[in-house]
N, C-alpha and C positions, 0 to 999 in steps of 0.2 A: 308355684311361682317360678318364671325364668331367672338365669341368674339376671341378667338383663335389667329386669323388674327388680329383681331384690336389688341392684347397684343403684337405680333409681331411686328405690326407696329409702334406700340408705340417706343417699346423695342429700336427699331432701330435706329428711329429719335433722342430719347435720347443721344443715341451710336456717333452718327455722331455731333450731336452738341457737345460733350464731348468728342470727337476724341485729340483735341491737348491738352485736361485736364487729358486726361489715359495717353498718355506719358508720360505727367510730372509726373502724379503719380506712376506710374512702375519707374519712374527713382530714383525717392525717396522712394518708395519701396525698392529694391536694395540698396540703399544706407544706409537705416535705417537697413536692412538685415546685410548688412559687417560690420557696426558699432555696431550690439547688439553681433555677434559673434565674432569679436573683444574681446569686453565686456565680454564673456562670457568665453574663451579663456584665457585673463587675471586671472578671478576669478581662474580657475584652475592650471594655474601656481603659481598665490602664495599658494594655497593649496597645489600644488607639494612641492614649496617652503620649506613651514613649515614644510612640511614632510621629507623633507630631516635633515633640522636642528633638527627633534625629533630622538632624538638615542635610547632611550628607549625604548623596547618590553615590553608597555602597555596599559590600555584601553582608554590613553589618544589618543594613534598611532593606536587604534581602530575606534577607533571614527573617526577621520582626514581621513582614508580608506573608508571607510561605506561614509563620506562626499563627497568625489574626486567620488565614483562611485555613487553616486546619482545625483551629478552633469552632470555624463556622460549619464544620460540615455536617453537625447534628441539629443544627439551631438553622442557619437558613443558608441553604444550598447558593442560590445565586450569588450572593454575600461571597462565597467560598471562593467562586469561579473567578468574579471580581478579582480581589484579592489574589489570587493566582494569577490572575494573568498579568498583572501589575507587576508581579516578581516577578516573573516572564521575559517581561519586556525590559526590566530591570539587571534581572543576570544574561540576558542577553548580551544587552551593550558592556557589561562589565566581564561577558565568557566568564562569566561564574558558574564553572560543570555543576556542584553541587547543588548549588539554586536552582539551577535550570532542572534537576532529575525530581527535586522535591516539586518546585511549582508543578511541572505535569504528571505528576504522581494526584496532588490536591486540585487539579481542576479536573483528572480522569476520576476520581472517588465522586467529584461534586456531580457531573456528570451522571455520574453510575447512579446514586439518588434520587436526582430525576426523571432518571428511565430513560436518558439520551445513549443508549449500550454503543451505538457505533460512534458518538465523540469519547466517551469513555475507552473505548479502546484503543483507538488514536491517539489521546495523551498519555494511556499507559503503557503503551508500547515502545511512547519516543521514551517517558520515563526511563522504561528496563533499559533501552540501547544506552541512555547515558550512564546510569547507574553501573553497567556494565562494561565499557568505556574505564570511568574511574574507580572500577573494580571497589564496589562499596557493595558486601554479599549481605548484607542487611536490608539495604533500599532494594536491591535485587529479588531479597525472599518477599518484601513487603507488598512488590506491586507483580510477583507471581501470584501471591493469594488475591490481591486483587484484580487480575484479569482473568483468575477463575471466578469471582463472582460475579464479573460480567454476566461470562458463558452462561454460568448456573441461569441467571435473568433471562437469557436468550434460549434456555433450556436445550444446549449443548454442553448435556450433562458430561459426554465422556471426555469432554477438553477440559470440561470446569473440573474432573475430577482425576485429571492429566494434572492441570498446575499446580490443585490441591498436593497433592503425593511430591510433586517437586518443592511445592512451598515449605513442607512436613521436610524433608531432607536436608533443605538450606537451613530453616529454625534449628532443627536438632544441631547440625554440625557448627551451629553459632552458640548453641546451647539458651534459645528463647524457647523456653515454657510456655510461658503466657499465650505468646505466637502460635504455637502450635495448640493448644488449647482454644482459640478461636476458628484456627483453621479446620479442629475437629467437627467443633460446632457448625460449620459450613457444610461436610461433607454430611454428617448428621439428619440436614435439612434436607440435601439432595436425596438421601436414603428413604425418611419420609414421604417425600414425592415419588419413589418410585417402589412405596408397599413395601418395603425391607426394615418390617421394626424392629427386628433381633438386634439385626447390623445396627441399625442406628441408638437403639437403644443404651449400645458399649459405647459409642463415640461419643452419645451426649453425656452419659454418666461419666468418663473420663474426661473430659472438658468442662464439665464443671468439679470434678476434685481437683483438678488442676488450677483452673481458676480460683478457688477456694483458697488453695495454698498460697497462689501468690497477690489474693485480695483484693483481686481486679474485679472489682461491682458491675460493671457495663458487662463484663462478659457471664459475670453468673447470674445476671439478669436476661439476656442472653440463653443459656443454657436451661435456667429454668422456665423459659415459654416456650422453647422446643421440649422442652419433654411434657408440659402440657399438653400442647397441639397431640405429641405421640400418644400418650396415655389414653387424651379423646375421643382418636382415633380406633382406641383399642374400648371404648367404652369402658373404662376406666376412672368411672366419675371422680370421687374421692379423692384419687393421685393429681389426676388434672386439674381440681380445682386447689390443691396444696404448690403445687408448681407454678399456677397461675399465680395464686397469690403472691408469693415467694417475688415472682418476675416485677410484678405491678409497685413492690413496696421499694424494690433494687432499681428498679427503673427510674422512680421517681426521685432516686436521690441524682441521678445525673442526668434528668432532662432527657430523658429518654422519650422523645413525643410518636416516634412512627412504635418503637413497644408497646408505650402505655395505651395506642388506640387499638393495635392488636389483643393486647390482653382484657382491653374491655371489655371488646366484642365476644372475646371466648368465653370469659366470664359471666356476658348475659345467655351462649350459649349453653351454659355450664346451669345457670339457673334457670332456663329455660326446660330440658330437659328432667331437671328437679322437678318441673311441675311449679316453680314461684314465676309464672306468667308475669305479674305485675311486676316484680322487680327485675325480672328480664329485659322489659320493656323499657323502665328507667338507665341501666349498662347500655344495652344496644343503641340507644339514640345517644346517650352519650357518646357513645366509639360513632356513631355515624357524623355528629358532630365536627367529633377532631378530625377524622377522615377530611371533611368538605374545607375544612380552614385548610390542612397543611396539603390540600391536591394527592391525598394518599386514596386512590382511584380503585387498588384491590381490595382495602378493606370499606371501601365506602359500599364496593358491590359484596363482599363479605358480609356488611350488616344490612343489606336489604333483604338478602338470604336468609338470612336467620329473623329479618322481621317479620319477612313472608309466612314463616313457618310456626312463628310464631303468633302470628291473627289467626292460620289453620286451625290452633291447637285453643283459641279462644274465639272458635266460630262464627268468626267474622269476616264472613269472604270478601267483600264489596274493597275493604282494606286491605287484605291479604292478595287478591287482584290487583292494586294499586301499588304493592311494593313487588310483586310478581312483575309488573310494566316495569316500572323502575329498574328491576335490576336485569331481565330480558335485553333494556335498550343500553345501559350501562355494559354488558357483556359484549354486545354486539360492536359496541365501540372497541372497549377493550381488543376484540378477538379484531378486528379488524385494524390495529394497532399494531399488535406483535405481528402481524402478517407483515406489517408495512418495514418492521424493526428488523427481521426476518429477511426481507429481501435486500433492505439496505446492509444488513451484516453482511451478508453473501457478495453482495454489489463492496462491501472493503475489504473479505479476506478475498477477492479476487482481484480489486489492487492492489493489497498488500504481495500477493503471490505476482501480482506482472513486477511488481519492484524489484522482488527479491531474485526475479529473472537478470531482469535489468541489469540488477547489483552483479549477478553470477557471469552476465557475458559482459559488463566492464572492465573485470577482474580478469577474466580470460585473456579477453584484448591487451590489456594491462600486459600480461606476460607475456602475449605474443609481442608487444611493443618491445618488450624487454630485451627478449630473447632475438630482435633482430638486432639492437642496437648491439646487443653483444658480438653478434655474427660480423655484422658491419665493423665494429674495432676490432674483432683480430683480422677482419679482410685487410683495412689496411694497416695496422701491424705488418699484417706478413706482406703486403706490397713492400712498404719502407723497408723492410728487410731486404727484399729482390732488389728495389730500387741502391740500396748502402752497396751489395755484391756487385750490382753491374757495374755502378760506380767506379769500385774498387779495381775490378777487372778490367774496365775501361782503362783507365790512369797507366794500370801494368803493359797495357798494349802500346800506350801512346810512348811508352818509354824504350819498346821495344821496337820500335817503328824507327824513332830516333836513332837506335845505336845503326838499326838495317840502314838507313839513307845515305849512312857513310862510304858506301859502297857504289859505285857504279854500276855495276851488273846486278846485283840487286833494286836497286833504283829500276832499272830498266823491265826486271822481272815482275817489280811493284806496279809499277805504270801500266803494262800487259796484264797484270793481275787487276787491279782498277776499271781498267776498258770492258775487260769483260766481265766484271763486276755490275758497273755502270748497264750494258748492253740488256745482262739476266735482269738488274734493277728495272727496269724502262718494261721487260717482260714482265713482272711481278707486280708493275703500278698499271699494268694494262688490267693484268686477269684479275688484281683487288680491286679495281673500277667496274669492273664487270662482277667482280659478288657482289662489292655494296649495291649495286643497282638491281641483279637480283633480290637481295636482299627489301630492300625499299619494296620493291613488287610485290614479295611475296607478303612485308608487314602491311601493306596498303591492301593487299586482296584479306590478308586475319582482321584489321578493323573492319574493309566492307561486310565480311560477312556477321563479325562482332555486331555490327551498326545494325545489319538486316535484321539477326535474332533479335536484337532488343526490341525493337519496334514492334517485331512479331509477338514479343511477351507480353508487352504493354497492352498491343491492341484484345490479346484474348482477356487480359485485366479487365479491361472495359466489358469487352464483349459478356463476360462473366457477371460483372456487374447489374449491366442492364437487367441480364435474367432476376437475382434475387432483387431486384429495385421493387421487383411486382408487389412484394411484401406490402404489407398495411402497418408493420410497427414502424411509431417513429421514430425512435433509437435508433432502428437498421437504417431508418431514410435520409436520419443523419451522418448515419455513420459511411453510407455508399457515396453521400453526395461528398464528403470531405475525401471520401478515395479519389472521386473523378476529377477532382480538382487536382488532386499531385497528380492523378493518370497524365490529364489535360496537360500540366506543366511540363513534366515529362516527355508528351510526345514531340514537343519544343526540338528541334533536331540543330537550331544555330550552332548552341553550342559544341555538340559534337560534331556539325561541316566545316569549323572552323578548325579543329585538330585532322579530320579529311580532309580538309584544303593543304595541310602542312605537308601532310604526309604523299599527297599525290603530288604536288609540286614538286619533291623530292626525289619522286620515282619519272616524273617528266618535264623538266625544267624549262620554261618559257612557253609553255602548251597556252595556260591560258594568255600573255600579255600575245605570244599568236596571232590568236582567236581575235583579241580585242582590235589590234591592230587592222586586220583583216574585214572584222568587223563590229561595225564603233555600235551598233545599233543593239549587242547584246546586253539582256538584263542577268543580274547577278542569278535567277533562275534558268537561264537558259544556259549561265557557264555550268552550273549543277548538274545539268541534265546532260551537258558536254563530256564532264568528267565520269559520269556512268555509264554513257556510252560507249566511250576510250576504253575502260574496263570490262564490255562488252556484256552485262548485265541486260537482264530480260527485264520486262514492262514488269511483269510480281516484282521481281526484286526493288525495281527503280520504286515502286509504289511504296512498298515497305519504307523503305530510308528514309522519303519526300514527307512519307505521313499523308497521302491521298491515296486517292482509288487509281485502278489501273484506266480505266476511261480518261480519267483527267492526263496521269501519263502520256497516253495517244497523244491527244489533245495540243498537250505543248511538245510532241515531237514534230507532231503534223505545221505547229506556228513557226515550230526552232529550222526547219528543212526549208521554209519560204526563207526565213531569214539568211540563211546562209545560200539562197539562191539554188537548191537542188531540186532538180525534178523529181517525180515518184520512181522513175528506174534507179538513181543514184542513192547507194548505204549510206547513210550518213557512217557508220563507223570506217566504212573505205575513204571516205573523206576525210576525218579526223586523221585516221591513221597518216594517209600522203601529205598532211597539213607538217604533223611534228615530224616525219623525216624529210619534207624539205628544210626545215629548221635544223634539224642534225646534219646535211647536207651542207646549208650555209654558212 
């Protein structure tokens, strides 16, 4: 006989001599069940209670909120969320940090229950940022282990088992046992899942000595269904059905309903492979039961598995085909679930990562901001300082002028010195007249060409556009059409002809009122096309700026040449040009 067979056999005989010891103890099971959620039911009426009697909007009525929905979060999820967001909205208007780090702590747990992993990590994450903010390394460790057991659900085991190790670090150096003792039991699970039952085996054994010592039921209830599952795994009948048990009797004392429907189903597993078909049959549809009330979807498809397997082994196919469909079309949802959970994770740590972009080049800017205004005060600093010196130096000449004027021949020397003062002056405001206007020139020719590239960049935008528009996702068809709309806006050029308008003015002073003079009949497009001709710019370039094609260019040179009366021998820019120096002339 295999050992296999002999653990089977064992398993069974066990089973049958403790046949009329399981009834009794399912029956006080159940019974220990109505009476902790009784228990528990009560605690949250009087917390309704006092919440009624509190009439005051504050963080005392915060707090009592945040409490009521952390209590709900094993008993009814939504309930939880409720309540959470209630204090949300509560320490909100009160900027009550604390409240604010617990309430999204308790709507991301609520969340995480559901299976909603990407709201759950959204309020657990604003969680950590507040918690971390008011530097509270408890709330901080608390909603580390839980945005690992997000991951775990989303089976991004290696983050889940990133925060784990960080959570293990914060508990110890706060000196939470307990904490760390659940968190073991997390990693535990992940270890199961990924066939490592040595590893797991220490973690769960130390998590529940640990729990032990400090008496925490929920978690050694806990601990003994993970080491069931492992043991079962390990065809270890015996053990897994002493841990099961163990799980089912701890569980029930604090309303443990997503356990107790787990440990049912094991348990019919557990009798199932005993060979007690019949009373396998009565567990399993009990766990498939509580599965369908409380929307627990894994193990509803967990016990058609094992119902399956279990009409095979009482050769009844016709039934073991019907829970075979069952749990076929139940997976297919499921699997088609996490794919959807899956892409939305992905679809928020890559907005979480454009924010933290975001955040990185505000912060940047931030400094740059900084670090000009610095520049900028000691500029003028140090002008006021030139400016105090010249001052000063000033005053000392005016005084020294004074005593010279006493003099006549000096007077006389001053006067001759003045003149030709005055004379090199008059040369000095010639040739600074003559830079500034270069000057002018040359900033109006860097914006035209400034002007040109942009339009050049914008139009390959587009251009670039069009090509991947060819695309069939709608996302991109959204996302191309909201480019072409700023492209569109952008290629808008008023408002940069309106600082080209300042600027060429400047470098040619009365060119257009000219023009207009000269000729009343021009449109505000044809002073445009004036002004880049004066500049002596080709049909590409004028197209660029204008934002049209070079054809249309022609087009209104060929209208602009009637209007100003020129034949086809006459340049219009020899024209413009003889237009402003007879104005400089005049």
């Amino acid at each position: 006989m295999s050992l296999f067979n002999v653990s089977l056999y064992q398993a069974k005989r066990c089973v049958c001599l403790r046949k009329s010891a399981i009834c009794i103890f399912f029956e006080a099971l159940f019974f220990l069940s109505f009476t902790q959620l009784l228990a528990n039911t009560q605690k949250i009426d009087s917390l309704l209670h006092q919440l009624n009697l509190h009439k005051e909007d504050d963080s005392i009525k915060a707090d009592l909120l945040n409490t009521i929905g952390f209590e709900y979060w094993i008993v009814d999820a939504n309930e939880s969320i409720n309540f959470g967001k209630e204090a949300l909205r509560l320490s909100e208007t009160l900027s009550y940090a604390n409240g604010l780090a617990k309430a999204n702590r308790i709507i991301g747990v609520a969340y995480w229950a559901q299976g909603n992993q990407n709201k759950a990590l959204e309020y657990l994450n604003t969680s950590h940022k507040v918690y971390k903010k008011i530097q509270d390394k408890t709330g901080l460790a608390n909603t580390r282990l839980n945005i690992g057991m997000v991951y775990a659900d989303l089976r991004e085991y290696e983050k889940a088992l990133h925060n784990y190790e960080q959570a293990i670090n914060e508990f110890a150096a706060l000196g939470l046992k307990g904490r760390i003792a659940t968190t073991f039991t997390k990693i535990g699970t992940i270890l199961i899942e990924q066939h490592k039952d040595t590893e797991a085996l220490q973690y769960l054994t130390n998590a529940l000595q640990m729990h032990i010592a400090n008496d925490f039921t929920y978690g050694i209830a806990e601990a003994h269904n993970r080491l069931g599952i492992l043991y079962l795994h390990k065809n270890e009948i015996e053990q897994a059905y002493y841990h099961i048990k163990k799980s089912m009797v701890l569980g029930s004392k604090v309303s443990d309903i997503d356990g107790l429907t787990n440990n049912l189903i094991i348990y019919g597993k557990i009798l199932r492979l005993s060979n007690n078909l019949d009373e396998a049959a009565i567990e399993l549809n009990k766990g498939l039961e509580l599965a369908k009330e409380n929307n627990l979807k894994k193990y509803e498809l967990f016990a058609y598995e094992e119902l399956k397997e279990l009409k095979k082994q009482q050769y009844k196919p016709e039934e073991a085909f019907i829970f075979y469909d069952k749990y076929s079309t139940l997976k297919d949802s499921l699997f088609n679930s996490e794919k959807s959970k899956q892409i939305a994770y992905l679809e928020f740590e890559n907005e979480l990562e454009r924010k933290d972009k975001e955040l990185l080049a505000l912060k940047a800017q931030e400094k740059k901001d900084n670090l000009i205004k610095l520049i900028l005060i000691l500029g003028v600093t140090i002008i006021s300082i030139c400016g105090y010196v010249i001052y000063v130096i000033s005053r000392q000449r005016a005084r020294k002028s004074k005593q010279l004027s006493a003099k006549s021949q000096e007077l006389l020397e001053s006067a001759y010195a003045l003149s030709q003062k005055d004379l090199e002056n008059s040369e000095l405001k010639q040739q600074e007249l003559k830079r500034q206007l270069d000057f002018k020139n040359k900033e109006l020719s860097s914006y035209t060409l400034n002007f040109i590239k942009k339009n050049e960049v914008v139009q390959q935008l587009q251009s670039t556009i069009h090509g991947i528009k060819k695309s069939s996702s709608i996302e991109k068809d959204k996302l191309i059409t909201d480019l072409n709309k700023i492209i569109r806006k952008n290629l808008s050029i008023d408002r940069d002809w309106e600082d080209f308008s300042r600027f060429f003015e400047d470098a040619h002073q009365g060119f257009y009122s000219k023009l207009k003079s000269k000729h009343e009949d021009l449109g505000t497009n044809d002073l445009k096309i004036c002004s880049l001709i004066r500049l002596n710019l080709n049909i590409k370039e004028t197209a660029s700026i204008l934002g049209i094609s070079p054809e249309s260019v022609k087009t209104a040179r060929y209208r602009l040449r009637k209007k100003l009366g020129l034949d086809s021998r006459q340049e219009i820019l020899t024209y413009l040009v003889h237009l402003e120096q007879e104005k400089e002339s005049d």
